[in-house]
C-alpha positions as CSV (number, residue, x, y, z in Angstrom):
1,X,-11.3,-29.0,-20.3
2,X,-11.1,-28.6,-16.3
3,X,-12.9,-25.7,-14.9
4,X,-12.0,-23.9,-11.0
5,X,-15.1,-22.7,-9.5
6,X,-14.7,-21.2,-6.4
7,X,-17.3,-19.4,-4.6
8,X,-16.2,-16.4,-2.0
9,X,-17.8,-14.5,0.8
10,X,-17.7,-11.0,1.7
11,X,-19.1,-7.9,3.5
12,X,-19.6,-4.8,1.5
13,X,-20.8,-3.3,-1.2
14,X,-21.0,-6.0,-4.1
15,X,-21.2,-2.7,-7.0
16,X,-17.8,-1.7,-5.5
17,X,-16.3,-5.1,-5.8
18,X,-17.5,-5.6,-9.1
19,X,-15.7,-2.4,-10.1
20,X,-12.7,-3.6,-8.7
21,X,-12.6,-6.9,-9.9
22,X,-13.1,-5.2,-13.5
23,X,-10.2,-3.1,-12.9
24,X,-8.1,-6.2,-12.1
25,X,-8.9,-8.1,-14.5
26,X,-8.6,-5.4,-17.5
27,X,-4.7,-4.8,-15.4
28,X,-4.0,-7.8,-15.9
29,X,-4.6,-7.9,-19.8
30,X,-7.8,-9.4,-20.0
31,X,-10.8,-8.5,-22.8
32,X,-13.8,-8.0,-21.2
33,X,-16.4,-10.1,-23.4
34,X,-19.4,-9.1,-20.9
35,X,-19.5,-6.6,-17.8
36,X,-23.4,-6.1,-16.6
37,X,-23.1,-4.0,-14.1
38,X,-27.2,-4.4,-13.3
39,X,-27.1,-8.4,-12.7
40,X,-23.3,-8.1,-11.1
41,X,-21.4,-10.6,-14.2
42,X,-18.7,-10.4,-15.8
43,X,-17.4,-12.7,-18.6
44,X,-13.2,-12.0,-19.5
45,X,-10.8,-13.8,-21.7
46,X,-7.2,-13.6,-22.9
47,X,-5.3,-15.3,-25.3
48,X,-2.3,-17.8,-24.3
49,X,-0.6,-18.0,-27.1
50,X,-0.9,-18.7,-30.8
51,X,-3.8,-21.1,-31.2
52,X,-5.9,-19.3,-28.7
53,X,-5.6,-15.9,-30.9
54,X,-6.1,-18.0,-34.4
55,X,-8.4,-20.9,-33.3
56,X,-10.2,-20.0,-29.7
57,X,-8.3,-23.5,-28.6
58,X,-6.8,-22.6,-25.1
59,X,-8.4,-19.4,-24.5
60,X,-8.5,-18.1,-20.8
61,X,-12.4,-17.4,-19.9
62,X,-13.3,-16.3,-16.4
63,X,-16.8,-15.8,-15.4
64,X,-17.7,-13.9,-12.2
65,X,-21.0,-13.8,-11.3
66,X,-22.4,-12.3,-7.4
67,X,-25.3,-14.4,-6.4
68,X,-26.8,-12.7,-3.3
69,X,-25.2,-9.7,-1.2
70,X,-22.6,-11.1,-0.1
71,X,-21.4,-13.9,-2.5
72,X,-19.7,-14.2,-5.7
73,X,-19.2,-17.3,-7.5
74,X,-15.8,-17.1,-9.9
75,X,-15.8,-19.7,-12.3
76,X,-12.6,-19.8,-14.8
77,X,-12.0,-22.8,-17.5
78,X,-9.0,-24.1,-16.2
79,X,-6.6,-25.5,-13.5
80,X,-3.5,-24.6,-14.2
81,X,-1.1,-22.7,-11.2
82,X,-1.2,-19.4,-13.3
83,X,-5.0,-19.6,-13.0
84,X,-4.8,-20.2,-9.3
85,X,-2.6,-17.4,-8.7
86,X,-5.6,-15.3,-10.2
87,X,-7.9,-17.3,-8.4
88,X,-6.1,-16.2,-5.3
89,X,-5.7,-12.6,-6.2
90,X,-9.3,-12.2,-7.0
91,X,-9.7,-14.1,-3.2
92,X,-7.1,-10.9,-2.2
93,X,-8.9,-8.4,-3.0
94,X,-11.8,-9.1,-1.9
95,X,-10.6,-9.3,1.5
96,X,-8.9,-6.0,0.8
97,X,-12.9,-4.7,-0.3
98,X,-14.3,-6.1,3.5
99,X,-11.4,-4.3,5.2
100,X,-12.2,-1.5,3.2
101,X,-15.6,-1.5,3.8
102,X,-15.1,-1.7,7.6
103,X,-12.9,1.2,7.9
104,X,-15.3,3.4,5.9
105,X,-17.7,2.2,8.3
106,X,-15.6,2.7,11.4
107,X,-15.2,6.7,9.9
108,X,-18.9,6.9,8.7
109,X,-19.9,5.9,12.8
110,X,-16.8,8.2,14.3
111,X,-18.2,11.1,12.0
112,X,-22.2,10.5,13.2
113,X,-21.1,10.1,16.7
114,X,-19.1,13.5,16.3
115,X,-22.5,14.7,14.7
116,X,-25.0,13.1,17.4
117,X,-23.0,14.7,20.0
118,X,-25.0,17.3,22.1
119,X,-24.0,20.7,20.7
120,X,-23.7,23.5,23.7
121,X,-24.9,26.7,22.7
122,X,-23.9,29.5,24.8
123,X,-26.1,32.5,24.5
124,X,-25.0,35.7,25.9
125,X,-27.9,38.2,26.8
126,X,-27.3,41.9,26.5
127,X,-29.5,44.2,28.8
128,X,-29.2,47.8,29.1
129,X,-30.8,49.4,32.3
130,X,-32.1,53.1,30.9
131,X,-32.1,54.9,34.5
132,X,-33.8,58.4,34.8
133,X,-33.6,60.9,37.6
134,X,-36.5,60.8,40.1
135,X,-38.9,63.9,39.8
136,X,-39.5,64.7,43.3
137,X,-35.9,63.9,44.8
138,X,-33.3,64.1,41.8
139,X,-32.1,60.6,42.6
140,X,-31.4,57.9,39.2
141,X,-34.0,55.4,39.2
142,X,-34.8,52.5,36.6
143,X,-37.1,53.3,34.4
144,X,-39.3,50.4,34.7
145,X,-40.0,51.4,38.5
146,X,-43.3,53.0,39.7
147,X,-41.8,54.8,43.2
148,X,-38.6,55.9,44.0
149,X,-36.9,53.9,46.3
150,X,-35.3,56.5,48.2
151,X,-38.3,59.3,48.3
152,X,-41.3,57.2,47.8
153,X,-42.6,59.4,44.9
154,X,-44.8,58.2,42.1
């Protein structure tokens, strides 16, 4: 039995790609035997016809399995061009995860620069002057003044 293993890198969040490869794979009609969402594997099969669904003989297993941040090794038991196709649509989206992943980024900076940018905070100060008529000459004065300025008095 020939085996394509294929190993791909990315940039992003491996939890969301292993969501996404899930979905794909269950779209695309495939049983998941094993999805550990703790160790990042996943182990899917489908049936190819008759014998595969009595016997086991010609079953479709694909094993994904993310190594390290940014690598996931996609191992499925054979060669054929239907198998590359998948091979090649797994490869897909996971460069549609990295360009993902950067444009959440870009907006994720946009919105801290918006947030980092100095606020200006205008403060308007209201004063009212209380003014009171002088004792000695009658004119208004403020009340915070010891003489008047036009008599002198105290």
């Amino acid at each position: 039995m020939s085996q394509l293993i294929h190993t791909l890198d990315f940039a992003g969040p491996a939890p969301a790609l292993f969501e996404a490869f899930l979905r794909h794979l269950r779209a695309r009609g495939f049983h998941i035997e094993e999805a550990d969402a703790v160790g990042l594997r996943i182990h899917a099969e489908r049936d190819r016809g008759l014998l595969s669904s009595l016997f086991g003989i010609g079953t479709l297993h694909v094993h994904v399995r993310f190594v390290d941040a940014d690598t996931v090794q996609v191992r499925i038991t054979s060669a054929g061009e239907r198998e590359r196709r998948l091979l090649d649509e797994l490869k897909d989206l996971a460069a549609a995860q990295v360009k993902a992943t950067a444009v959440a980024a870009a907006s994720q900076a946009a919105r801290e620069a918006r947030q980092a940018a100095p606020v200006v905070v205008s403060q308007v100060v209201v004063r009212e002057i209380v003014k009171i008529p002088c004792r000695f000459c009658g004119s208004l004065i403020e009340n915070t003044q010891t003489r008047c300025p036009h008599c002198g008095g105290e």
